[in-house]
C-alpha positions in Angstrom: 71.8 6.3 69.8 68.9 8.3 71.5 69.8 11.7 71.9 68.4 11.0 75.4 71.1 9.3 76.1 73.8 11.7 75.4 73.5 13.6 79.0 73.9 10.8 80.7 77.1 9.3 78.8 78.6 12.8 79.5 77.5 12.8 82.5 79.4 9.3 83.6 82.3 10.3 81.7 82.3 13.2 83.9 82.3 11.4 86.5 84.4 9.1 85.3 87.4 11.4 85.2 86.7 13.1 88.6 87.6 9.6 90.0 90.5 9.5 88.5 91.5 13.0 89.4 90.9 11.7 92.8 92.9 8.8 92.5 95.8 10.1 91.4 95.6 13.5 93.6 96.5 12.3 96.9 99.7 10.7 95.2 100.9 13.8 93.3 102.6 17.0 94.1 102.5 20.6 92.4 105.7 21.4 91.2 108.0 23.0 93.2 108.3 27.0 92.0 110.1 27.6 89.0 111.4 31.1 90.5 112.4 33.1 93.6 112.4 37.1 94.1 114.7 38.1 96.6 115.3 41.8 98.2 119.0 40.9 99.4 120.8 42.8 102.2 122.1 46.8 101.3 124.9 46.6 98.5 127.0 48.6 100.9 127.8 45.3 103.0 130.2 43.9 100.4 131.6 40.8 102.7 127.8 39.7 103.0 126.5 40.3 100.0 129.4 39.5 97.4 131.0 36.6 99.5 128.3 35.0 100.7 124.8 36.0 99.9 124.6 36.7 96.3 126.6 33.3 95.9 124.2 31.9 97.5 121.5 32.7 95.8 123.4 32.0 92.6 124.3 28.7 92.9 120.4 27.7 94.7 119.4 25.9 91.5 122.4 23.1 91.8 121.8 23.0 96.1 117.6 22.0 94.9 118.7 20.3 92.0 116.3 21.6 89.7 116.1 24.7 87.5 114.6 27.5 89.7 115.1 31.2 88.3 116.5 33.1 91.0 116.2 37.1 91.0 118.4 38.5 93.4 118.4 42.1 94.1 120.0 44.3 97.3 117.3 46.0 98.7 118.6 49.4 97.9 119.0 48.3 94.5 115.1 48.1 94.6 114.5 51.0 96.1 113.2 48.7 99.4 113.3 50.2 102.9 114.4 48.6 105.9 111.7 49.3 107.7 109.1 48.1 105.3 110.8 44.4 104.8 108.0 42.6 107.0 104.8 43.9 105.8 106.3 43.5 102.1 106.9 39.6 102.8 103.3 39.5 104.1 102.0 41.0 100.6 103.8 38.4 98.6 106.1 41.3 96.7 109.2 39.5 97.1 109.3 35.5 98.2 112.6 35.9 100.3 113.8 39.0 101.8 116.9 39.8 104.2 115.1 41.5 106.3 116.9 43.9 109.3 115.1 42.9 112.5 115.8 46.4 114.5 114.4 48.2 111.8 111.3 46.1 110.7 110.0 45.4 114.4 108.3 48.9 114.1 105.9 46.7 112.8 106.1 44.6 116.0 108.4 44.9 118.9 107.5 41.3 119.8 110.8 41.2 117.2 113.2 43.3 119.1 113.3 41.1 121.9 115.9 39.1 120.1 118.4 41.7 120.5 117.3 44.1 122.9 120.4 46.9 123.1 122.6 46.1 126.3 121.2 42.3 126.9 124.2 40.7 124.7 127.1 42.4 123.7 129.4 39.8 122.3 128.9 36.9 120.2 128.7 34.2 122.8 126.4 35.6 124.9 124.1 36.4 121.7 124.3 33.0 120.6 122.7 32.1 123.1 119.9 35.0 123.1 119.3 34.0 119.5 118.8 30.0 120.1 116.2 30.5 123.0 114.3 32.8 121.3 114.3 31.4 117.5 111.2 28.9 118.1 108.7 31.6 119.5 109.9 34.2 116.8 109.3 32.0 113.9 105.7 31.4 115.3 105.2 35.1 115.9 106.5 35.6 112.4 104.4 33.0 110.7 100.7 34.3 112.7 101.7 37.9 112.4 103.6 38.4 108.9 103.1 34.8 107.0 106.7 34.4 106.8 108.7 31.8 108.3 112.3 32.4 109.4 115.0 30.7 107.0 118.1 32.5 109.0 119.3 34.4 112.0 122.7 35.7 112.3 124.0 39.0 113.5 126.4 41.7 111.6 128.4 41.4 114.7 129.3 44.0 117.3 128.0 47.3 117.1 129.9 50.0 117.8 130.1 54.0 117.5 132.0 55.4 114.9 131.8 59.5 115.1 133.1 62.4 113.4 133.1 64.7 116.8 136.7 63.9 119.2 135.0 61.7 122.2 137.0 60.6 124.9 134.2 58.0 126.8 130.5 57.3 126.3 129.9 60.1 128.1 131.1 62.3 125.3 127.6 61.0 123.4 125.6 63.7 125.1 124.1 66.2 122.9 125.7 64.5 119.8 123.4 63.3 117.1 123.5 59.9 117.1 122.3 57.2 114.1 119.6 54.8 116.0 118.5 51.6 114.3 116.0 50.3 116.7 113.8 51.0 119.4 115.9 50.3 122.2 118.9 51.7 120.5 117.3 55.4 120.5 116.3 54.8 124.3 119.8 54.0 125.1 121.2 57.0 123.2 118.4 59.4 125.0 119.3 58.3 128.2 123.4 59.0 127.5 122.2 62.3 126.7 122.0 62.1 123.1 119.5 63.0 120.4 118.7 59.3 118.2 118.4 60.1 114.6 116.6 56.7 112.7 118.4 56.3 109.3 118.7 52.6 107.8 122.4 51.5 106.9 122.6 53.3 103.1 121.4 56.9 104.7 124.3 57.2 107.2 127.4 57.5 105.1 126.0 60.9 103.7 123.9 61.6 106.9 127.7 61.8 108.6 129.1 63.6 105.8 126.6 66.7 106.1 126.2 66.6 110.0 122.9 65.6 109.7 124.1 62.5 112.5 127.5 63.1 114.6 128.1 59.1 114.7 126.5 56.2 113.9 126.6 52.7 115.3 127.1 49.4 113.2 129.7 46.8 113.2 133.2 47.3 112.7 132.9 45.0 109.2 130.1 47.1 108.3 130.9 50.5 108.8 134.9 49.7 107.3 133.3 48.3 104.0 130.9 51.0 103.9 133.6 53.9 103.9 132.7 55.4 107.4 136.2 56.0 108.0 136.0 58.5 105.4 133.0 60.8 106.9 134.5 60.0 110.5 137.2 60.6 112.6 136.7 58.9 116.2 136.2 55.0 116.3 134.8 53.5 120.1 134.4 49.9 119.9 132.2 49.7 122.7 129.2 46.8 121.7 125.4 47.4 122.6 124.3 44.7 120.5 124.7 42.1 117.8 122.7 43.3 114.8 120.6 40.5 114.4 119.2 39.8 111.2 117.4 37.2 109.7 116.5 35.7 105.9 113.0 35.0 106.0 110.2 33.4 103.5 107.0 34.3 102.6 104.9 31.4 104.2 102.6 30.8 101.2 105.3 30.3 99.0 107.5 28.3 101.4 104.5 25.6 101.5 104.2 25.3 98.0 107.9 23.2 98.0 107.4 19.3 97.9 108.5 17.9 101.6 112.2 16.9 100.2 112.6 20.4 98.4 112.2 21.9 102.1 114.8 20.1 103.6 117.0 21.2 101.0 116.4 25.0 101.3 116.7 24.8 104.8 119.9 22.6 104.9 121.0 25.4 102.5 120.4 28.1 104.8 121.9 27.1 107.4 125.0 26.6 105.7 124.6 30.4 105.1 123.7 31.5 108.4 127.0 30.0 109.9 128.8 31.8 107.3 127.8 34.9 108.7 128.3 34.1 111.9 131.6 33.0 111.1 132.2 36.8 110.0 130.4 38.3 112.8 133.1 36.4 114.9 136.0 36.7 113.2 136.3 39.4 110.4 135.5 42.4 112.9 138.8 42.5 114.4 140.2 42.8 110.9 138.3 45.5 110.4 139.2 46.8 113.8 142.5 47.0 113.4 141.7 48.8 109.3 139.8 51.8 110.7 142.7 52.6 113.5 145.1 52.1 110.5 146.9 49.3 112.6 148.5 45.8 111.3 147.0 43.5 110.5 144.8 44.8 108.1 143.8 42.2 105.3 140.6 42.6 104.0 139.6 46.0 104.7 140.1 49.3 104.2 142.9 50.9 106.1 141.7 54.5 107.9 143.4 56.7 110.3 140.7 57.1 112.7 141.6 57.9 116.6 141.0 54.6 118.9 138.7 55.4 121.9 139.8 52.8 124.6 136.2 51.3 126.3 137.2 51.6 129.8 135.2 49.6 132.5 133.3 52.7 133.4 131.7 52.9 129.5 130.7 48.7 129.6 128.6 49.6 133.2 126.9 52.9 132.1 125.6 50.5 129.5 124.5 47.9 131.6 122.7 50.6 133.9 121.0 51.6 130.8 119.7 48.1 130.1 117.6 48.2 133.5 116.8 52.0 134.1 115.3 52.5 130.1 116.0 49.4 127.7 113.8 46.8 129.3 111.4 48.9 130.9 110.3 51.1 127.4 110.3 48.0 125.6 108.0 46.0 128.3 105.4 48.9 128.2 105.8 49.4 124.7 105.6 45.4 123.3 103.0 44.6 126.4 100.9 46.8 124.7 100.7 44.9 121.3 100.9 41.4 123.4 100.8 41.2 126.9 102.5 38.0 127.4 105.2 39.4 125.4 107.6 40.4 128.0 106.9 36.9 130.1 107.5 35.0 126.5 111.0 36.9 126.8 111.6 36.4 130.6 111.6 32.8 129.8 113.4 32.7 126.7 116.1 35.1 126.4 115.6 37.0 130.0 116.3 33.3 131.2 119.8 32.6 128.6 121.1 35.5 129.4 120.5 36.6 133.1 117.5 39.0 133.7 114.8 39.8 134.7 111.6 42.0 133.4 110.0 43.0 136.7 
């Protein structure tokens, strides 16, 4: 054989291959990821993290059917902050994060619209806040942070636990009071109070050295987080839901097969009614634990002093929600997008009965 010849034999059975490559490509799928990081919600939150999350997680190899390696952290565990859950899914440092929406949508208020403080403060009413708004947050999520949403779900109602005697909301003025969100902080400014940001593991000591004079979170929450301990006045007056939300970095979402994405999100679903489910049924449980009342199953039983919400508390709320809540958050989201607040009018504004003029 001609050593003139040798280029071009390679050169066809280069050729050769690429055609098969071809072939086959169009046919074939990458394997699905062999492993999943996940920044879970704060260890604190034992009813969502022991009963149902870390299970979860867990058992995710048998739901896809093939070995995955799942490593599950709580975020405080990794030394993650609240606040920083949106821009970390957008880097690719963790692949699934539970992510806190009032806290992250620092980043974006577009995000706060799903649970603006005032707009829904019981579990029906947020339901239905949550459904008309899911569809334009997941898009806003995937342009904005390359994540798409796997749940939403709410901690359930959040109240005001405080370590100062209060007789009504009124009592908030000139108290220090734990804020979690935008339009939390405006509501507590316009009661009179001074909003002091801390995510959900900096309050138990914040309340202990009068660094806050009462925080806000749900009655589940703030029971299996010890509260009762550091306070001494429980008002279970809601302003909101808590919404969170599991979400997945998008890049890594699309590198799951077709089949393999219907089981994740069949999967998470499954989860996301199971905390609804405790959103709607283990607070007054832990209701009746902080006020030392029967019965008290699950919890811890306190001895804290039950504030009675009298109709007088629900309507300064509600007067909040036009005077400050809407109109700081119009200005403030309009700015970033200025469709934002007719997006929510349409959406949420229109589920739930208002109006941003």
């Amino acid at each position: 054989m001609s050593s003139s010849r040798i280029p071009h034999l390679f050169r066809l059975a280069g050729a050769a291959f690429a055609l098969a490559i071809a072939a086959v490509s169009p046919q074939s799928h990458a394997a699905d990821p062999a492993s999943m990081r996940i920044a879970g919600n704060f260890s604190s939150n034992t009813k969502h993290v022991d009963e149902i999350e870390k299970p979860f997680f867990t058992a995710l190899p048998k739901l896809m059917g093939e070995p995955i390696t799942v490593n599950y952290n709580p975020m405080d565990v990794v030394n993650v902050q609240a606040a920083d859950a949106l821009r970390l899914l957008r880097s690719g440092t963790f692949d699934v994060m539970s992510v806190q929406i009032g806290m992250a949508s620092r980043d974006d208020p577009f995000f706060e619209g799903i649970d603006l403080i005032g707009v829904s403060t019981n579990m029906k009413d947020l339901r239905k806040a949550v459904d008309a708004y899911r569809e334009v947050f997941d898009q806003r999520l995937q342009q904005r942070f390359k994540a798409k949403v796997m749940t939403l779900w709410p901690f359930g109602p959040q109240v005001f636990y405080c370590n100062k005697p209060i007789k009504s909301i009124d009592d908030v003025k000139g108290l220090k009071v734990r804020s979690f969100t935008p339009s939390m902080a405006a509501l507590i400014q316009t009661l009179g109070g001074t909003p002091v940001t801390l995510q959900f593991s900096e309050v138990y000591p914040a309340l202990q050295r009068g660094v806050a004079d009462c925080g806000v979170t749900s009655p589940t929450s703030g029971n299996a987080g010890k509260w009762g301990e550091v306070t001494t006045h429980f008002m279970p007056l809601s302003v909101s839901g808590s919404v969170q939300g599991h979400f997945m970095n998008l890049e890594y979402w699309n590198k799951f097969s077709p089949e393999a994405q219907k089981k994740l999100l069949a999967g998470f679903k499954q989860m996301e009614d199971r905390m609804w489910d405790i959103a709607e049924s283990a607070n007054a449980d832990a209701m009746n634990c902080n006020i030392g009342k029967e019965p008290c199953t699950k919890g811890t039983k306190f001895n804290m002093t039950l504030v009675p919400v009298t109709d007088a508390d629900s309507n300064k709320i509600k007067a909040a929600v036009t005077s400050s809540v809407l109109p700081l958050w119009k200005q403030t989201c309009n700015k970033v997008d200025p469709k934002c607040s007719d997006i929510w009018n349409a959406t949420v504004g229109k589920a739930r009965g208002f109006a941003i003029q």
